[in-house]
Structures are given as C-alpha cells and as structure tokens.
C-alpha positions as CSV (number, residue, x, y, z in Angstrom):
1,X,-11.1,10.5,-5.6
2,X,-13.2,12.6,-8.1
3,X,-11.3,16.2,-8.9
4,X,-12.5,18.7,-6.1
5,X,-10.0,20.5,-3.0
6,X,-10.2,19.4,0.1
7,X,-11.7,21.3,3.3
8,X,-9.0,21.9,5.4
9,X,-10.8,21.3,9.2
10,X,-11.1,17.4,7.6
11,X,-7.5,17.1,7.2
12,X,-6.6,18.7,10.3
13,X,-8.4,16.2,12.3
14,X,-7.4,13.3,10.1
15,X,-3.9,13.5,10.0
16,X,-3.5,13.4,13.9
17,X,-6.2,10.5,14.3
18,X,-6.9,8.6,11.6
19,X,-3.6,7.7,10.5
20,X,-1.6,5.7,13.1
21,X,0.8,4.4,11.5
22,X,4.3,3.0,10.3
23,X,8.1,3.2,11.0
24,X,10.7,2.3,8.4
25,X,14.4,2.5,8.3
26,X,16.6,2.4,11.1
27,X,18.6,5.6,11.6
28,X,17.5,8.0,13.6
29,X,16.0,6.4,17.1
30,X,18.7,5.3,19.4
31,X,16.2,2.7,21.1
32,X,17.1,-1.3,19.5
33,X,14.3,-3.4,19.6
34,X,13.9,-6.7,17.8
35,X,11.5,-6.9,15.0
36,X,9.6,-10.3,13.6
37,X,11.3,-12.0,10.8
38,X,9.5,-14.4,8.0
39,X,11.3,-16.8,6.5
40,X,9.5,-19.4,4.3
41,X,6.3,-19.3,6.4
42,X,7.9,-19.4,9.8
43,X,8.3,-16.0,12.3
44,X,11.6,-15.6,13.9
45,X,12.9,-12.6,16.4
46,X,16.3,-12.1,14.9
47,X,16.5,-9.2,13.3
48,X,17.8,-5.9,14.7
49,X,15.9,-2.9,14.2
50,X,15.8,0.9,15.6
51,X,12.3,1.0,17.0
52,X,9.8,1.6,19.7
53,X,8.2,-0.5,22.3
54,X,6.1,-2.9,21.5
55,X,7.1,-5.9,19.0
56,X,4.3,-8.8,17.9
57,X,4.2,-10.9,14.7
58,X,0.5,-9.5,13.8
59,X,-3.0,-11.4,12.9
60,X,-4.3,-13.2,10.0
61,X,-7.8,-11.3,9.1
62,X,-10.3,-14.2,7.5
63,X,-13.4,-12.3,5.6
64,X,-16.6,-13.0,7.9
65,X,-18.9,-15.4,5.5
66,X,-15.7,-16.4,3.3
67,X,-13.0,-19.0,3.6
68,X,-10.8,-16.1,2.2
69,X,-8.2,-14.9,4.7
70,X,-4.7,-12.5,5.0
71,X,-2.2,-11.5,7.1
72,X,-1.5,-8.4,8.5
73,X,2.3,-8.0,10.1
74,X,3.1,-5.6,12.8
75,X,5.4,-2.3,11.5
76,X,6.5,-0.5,15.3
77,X,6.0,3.0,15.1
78,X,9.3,5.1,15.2
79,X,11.7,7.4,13.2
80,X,13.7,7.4,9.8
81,X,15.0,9.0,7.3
82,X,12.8,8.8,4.4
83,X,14.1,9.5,1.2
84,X,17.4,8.7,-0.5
85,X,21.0,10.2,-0.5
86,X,22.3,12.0,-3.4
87,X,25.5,9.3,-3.0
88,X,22.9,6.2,-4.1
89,X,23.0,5.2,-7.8
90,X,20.1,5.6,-9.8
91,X,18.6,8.4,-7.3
92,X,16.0,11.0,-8.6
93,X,15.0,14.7,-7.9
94,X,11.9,13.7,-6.4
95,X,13.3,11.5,-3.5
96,X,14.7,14.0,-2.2
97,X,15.8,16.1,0.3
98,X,16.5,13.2,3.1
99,X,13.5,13.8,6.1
100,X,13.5,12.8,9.5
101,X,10.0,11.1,9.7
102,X,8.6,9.7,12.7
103,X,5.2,7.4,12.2
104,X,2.8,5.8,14.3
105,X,2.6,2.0,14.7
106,X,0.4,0.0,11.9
107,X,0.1,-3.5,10.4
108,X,0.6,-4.2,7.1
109,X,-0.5,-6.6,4.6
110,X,1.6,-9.6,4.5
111,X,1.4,-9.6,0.7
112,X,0.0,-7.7,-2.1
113,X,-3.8,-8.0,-2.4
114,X,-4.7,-10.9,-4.4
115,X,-7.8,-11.1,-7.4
116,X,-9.5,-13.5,-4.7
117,X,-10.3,-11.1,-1.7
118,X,-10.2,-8.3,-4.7
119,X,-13.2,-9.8,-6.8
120,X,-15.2,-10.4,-3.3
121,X,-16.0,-6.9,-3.5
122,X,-17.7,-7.6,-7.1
123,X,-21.4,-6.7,-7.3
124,X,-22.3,-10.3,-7.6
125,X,-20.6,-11.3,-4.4
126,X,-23.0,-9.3,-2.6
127,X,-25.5,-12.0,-1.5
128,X,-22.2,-13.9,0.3
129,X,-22.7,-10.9,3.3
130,X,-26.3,-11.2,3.4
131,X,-26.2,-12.8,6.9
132,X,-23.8,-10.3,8.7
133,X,-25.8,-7.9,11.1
134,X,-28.1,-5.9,9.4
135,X,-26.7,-2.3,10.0
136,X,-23.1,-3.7,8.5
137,X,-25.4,-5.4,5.8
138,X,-27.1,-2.2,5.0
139,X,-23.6,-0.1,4.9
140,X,-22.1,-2.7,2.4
141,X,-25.4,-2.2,0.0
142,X,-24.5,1.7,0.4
143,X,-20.9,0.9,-1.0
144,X,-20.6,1.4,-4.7
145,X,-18.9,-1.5,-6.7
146,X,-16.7,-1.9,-9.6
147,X,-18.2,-1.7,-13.0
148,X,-17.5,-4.4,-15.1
149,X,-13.4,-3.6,-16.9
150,X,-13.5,-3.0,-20.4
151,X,-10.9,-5.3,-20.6
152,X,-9.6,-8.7,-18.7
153,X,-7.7,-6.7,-15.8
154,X,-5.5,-9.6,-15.2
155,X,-4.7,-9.6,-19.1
156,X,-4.2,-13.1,-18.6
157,X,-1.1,-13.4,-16.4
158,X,-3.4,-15.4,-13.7
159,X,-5.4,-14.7,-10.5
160,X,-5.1,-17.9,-8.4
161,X,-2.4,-16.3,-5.8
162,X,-1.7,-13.0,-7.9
163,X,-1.8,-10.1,-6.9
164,X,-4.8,-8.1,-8.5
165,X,-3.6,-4.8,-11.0
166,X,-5.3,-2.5,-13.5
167,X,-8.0,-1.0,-10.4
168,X,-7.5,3.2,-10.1
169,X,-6.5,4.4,-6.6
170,X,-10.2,5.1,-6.3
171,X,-11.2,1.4,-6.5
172,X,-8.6,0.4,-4.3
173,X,-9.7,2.9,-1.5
174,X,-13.7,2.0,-2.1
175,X,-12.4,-1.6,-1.8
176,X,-10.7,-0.4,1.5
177,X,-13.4,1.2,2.4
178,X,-15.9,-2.2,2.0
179,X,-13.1,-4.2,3.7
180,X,-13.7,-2.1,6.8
181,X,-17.5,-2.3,7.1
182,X,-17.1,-5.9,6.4
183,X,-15.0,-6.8,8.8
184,X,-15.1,-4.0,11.4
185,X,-11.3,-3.3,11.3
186,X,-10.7,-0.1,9.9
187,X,-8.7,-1.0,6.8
188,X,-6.6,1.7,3.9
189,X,-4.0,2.1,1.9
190,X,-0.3,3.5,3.4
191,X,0.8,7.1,3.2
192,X,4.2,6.8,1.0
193,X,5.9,7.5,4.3
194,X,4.6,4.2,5.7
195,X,5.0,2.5,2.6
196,X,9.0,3.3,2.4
197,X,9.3,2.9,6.2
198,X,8.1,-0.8,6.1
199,X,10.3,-1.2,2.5
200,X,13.2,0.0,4.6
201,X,12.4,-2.4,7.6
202,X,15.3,-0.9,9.6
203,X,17.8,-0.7,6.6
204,X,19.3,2.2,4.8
205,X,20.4,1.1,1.8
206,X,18.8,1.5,-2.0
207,X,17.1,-1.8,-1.2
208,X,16.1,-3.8,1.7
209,X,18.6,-6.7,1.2
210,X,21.6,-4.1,0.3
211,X,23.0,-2.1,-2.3
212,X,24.1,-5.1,-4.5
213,X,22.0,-6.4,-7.0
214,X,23.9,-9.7,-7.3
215,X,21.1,-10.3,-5.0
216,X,17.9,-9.2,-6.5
217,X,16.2,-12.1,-8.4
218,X,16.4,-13.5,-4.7
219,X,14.2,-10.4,-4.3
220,X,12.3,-9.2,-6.6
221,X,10.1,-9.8,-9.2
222,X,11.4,-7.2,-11.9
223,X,11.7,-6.8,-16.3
224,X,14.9,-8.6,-16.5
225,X,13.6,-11.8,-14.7
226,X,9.1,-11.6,-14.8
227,X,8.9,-13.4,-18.1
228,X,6.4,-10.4,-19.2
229,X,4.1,-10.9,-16.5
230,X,3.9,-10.6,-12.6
231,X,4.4,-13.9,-10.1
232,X,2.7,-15.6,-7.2
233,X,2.6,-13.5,-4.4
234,X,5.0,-14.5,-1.8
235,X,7.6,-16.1,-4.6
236,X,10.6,-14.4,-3.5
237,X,12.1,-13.7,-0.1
238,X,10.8,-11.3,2.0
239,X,12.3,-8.3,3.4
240,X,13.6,-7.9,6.9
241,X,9.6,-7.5,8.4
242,X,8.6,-10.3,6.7
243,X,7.0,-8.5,3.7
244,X,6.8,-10.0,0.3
245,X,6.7,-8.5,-2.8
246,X,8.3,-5.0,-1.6
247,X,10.4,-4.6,-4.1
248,X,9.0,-5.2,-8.0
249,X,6.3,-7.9,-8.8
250,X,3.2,-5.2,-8.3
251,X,3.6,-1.4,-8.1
252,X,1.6,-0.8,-5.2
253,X,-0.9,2.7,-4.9
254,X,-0.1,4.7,-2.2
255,X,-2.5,7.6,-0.2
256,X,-0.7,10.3,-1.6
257,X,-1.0,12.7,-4.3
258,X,2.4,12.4,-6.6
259,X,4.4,16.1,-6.3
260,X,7.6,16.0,-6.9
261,X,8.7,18.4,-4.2
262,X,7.0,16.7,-1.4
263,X,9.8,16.3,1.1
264,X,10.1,20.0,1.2
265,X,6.8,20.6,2.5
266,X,5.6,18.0,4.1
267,X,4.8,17.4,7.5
268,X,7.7,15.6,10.3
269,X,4.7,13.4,11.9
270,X,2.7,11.2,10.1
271,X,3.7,13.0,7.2
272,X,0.1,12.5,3.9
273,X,0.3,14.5,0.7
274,X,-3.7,14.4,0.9
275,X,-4.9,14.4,-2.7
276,X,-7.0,16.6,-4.3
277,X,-6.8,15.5,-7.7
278,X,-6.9,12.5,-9.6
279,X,-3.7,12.4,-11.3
280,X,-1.0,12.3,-10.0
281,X,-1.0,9.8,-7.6
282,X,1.7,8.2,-5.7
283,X,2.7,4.7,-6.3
284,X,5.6,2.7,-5.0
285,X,8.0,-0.3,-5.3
286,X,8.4,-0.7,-9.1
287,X,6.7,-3.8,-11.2
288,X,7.4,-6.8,-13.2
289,X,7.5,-4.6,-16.4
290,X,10.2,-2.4,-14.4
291,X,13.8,-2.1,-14.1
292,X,15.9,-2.6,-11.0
293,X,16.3,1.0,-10.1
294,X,12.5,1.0,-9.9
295,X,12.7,-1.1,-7.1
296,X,14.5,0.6,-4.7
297,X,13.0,1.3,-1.4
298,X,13.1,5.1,-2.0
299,X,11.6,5.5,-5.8
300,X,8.8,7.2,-6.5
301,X,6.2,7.2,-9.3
302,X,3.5,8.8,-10.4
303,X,0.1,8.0,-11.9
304,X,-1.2,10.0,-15.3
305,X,-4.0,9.5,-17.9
306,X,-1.8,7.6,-20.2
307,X,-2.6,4.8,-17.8
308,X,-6.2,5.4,-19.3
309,X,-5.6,5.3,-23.0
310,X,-7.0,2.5,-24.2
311,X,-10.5,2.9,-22.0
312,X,-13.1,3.7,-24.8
313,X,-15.4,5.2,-22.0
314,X,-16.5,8.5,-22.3
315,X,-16.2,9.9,-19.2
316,X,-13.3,7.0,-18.4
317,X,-13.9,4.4,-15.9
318,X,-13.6,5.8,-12.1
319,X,-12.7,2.3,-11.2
320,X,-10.3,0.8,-14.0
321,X,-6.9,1.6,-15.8
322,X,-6.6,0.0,-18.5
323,X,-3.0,0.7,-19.1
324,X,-1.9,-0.2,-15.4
325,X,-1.4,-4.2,-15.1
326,X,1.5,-3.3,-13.2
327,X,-0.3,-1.7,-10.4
328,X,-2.0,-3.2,-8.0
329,X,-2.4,-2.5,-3.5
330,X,-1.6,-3.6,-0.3
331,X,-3.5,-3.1,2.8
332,X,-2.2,-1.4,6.1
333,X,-4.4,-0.8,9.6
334,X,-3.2,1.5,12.1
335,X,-2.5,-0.2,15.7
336,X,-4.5,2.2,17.2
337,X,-8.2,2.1,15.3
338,X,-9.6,5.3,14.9
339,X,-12.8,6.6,16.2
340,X,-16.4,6.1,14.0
341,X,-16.7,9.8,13.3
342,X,-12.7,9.7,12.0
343,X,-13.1,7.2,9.8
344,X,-16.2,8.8,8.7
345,X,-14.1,11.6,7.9
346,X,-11.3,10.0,6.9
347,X,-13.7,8.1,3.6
348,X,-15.6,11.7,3.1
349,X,-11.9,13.3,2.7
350,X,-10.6,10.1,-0.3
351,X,-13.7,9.6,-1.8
352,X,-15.1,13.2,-1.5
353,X,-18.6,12.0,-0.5
C-alpha cells in the first residue's frame, strides 16, 4: 500500500486470474436463478435473482488452532448495472455513468470482520499457529503485524461481536494476506464492483430493501439510530443474499483506489481501479456516524489523511487511522482459487513487496 506505480505486466495477469469474483444487481442477464436467503440464522431458496448457474449457501471457515470461525456466502457470478441513475435521490457525480458489469463468482463474508478474528493477527497471538506445518508456520513469521494503535481503535464502543474499525486499507489487506497463509484459502478484500454487486443482491433500487426509508432502521445501522457508536454485527436484517451489515453500521474498505471518474474508464469484466497511492481509497456502504444517503447501495467514499490527524507519529502509522472508527472490512474469496504464483502476484501488486 506504500506510494509507488504499479508494473503493468502484474496487473495484466491479475485482473484476469486473481480476481474471480462477484455479481450484483439484477438487470442485465436474462437467465433467473434462485439465490440463498438468511433470515434470522436460517437459509431459504426464495428469492429471485438474475444470475448464472450455480447456486449454494457457502461454508463457515473456522481459523486452524482457534475456536474462532466465519461464514462465507456464495455471490453467483453474472451481470449488472453498477452505478446509480441520475433519477435516484441523493445521487452523486461519482456514481456515475450507469456500467454494464459482468463479475466472476465469489463468496463473501457473512458479516463485517469482527475485533476477535481481527486481533488473532496481533503479534502476541503468534505462538497460537506454532503447530500448523512448518512451511505455513514459517510464512506467517514472514508476515508483518500491526504496531500497537496510538489510541484504543475500538474507542470504546465494544469488541465482543463488533465489527473491528480504525485499521488503514493496508492493515486490512496484510490481515488478508495472513488469513490466507493461515488457512490456505486465498482470502481479500472486494473490488467496489463486487462490493455493490453483492449490496444490490439482484435489486435495483437506492437500497437493497427499496427506495423507502420507512424501512431502514429495519436495515441499517446509521447516525439517526447508532446511539454514537456502531452495533453487533448481524443486528439488523440482512439483505436479499443474506448479508448483514450492507448498508451503514461499518464502512467497509474496498480494493480500489477512490477516482471520481472511474465508471468512465474502467474495465466491463471484473472491473479493479488498482491503486497506486495511498489516499484515496475506496470505501463503501456508509457508517453508524453516517446519514441515510450514505447507505445506499451505489455511494461511494473516499479515504484522505484527515483520517490520520490525530496520529502523533512521525512518519504516520502504516497500519492505523486514528480518525476512522467508522471503517472497518469484510472478507470475499473468489469461487475459483487462483494459482500460487497469482496470488504471489496478486500480494506483490497491494502491498508492493
């Protein structure tokens, strides 16, 4: 994540492999497939979606050593129109013009990552993976961890079920990055593509329960109802693929640089505005310290150094914002793994090692 351009051979080869990924709303494709449903806990087929072939509720991914698990939901790979129309209320510059995206199946993250599989990445926690194979144990020890925050990252909203905030896109790819040697699933954050497909989940309006926000404590966790501080993970319904926490509680970092005029450029296929700076970054789906039209499936926000401020550090911390307790990850993992030497890649491209 440090400040220098990327080689363009790397991204060539990533951007075909290493990202299988996502498919969100449901215009384009004119095949109807039925797509997994949570409600409470429980997985129904009910809801009708435009997508691909294959349709499965997912896996729950338990840390090897830990008694930590999470669960990873199946998004089918298809087409949709990222983006929103100039006719929806509250609707920005950036999110726009409307794209015909098609993406690559992937799982995502059930809910956003909470401070308890977060702080397993801690320096301390090290000796937990001591008795994994010892060429995984030896790539872990390589792994850089967090330095200790300047300040309590949670600013004491609570980390028992929330979702973890204040880490820098950095952080949350290195934890990515850990995840993945850990477990031998290859694990990163979505490309804003993937991130508004799944929001979508087959819909096309502002948000994924409508365009009425009678409806949106039901939903969201959002300034008007947080209390000043973010929820439990999972406290509101989820959206049509069974994904908490979409719209509001934590903003969630995203793969992509932040440019304001992305949709004009970018790619039809798997579309990643690979970054080759550190601000600004892409993040999505608004926050408990946000208003409602932060929340919609389509807004877009960017990262900046104000979210460093109040970091005394001189050079800042790589690994901690201390001005972004709103801002936290979730996890996705293409259907299709890619190879060893991709994800090699893939890591040498986001954290230029």
């Amino acid at each position: 994540m440090k400040t220098q351009l990327i080689k363009v051979a790397i991204l060539a080869c990533l951007t075909a492999v290493a990202f299988q990924s996502c498919k969100s709303t449901k215009t384009v494709s004119t095949v109807q497939e039925t797509v997994v449903k949570t409600t409470e806990d429980k997985v129904v087929e009910n809801t009708p979606v435009v997508a691909s072939t294959e349709v499965s509720n997912g896996y729950t991914e338990t840390v090897p050593e830990t008694d930590k698990s999470f669960d990873m939901i199946l998004v089918p790979g298809g087409t949709f129109k990222m983006g929103s129309p100039e006719t929806e209320a509250n609707r920005k510059a950036d999110e726009g013009p409307q794209k015909d995206v098609e993406l690559d199946a992937f799982y995502m993250a059930k809910h956003e990552l909470t401070w308890d599989l977060f702080e397993l990445f801690f320096k301390q926690n090290k000796e937990l993976f001591v008795k994994l194979d010892n060429d995984r144990v030896i790539k872990i020890d390589a792994i850089s961890r967090p330095s200790p925050p300047y300040e309590d990252p949670s600013y004491g909203m609570g980390k028992d079920g929330y979702p973890a905030v204040s880490m820098s896109a950095y952080s949350a790819l290195v934890y990515c990055k850990w995840l993945s040697t850990v477990t031998g699933k290859f694990y990163r954050l979505p490309t804003e593509a993937e991130w508004e497909y799944a929001a979508k989940a087959g819909t096309d309006s502002a948000y994924s329960f409508g365009d009425d926000l009678a409806n949106i404590d039901e939903y969201g966790v959002y300034y008007k109802n947080s209390e000043n501080k973010y929820a439990k993970v999972g406290s509101k319904k989820p959206n049509p693929l069974g994904l908490y926490d979409m719209h509001g509680n934590a903003a969630e970092w995203t793969l992509d640089e932040y440019k304001e005029d992305a949709y004009a450029t970018m790619e039809n296929k798997n579309p990643w505005v690979t970054p080759a700076v550190i601000h600004p970054r892409s993040y999505r789906g608004g926050s408990w310290d946000d208003d409602a039209d932060k929340l919609r499936s389509s807004a877009r926000s960017g990262s900046s150094v104000k979210q460093q401020k109040r970091d005394p550090q001189i050079p800042k911390s790589f690994w901690w914002f201390t001005d972004s307790n709103y801002v936290g990850f979730r996890l996705v993992s293409p259907k299709v793994q890619p190879s060893a030497e991709d994800q090699k890649k893939f890591w040498q491209t986001v954290l230029d090692e």
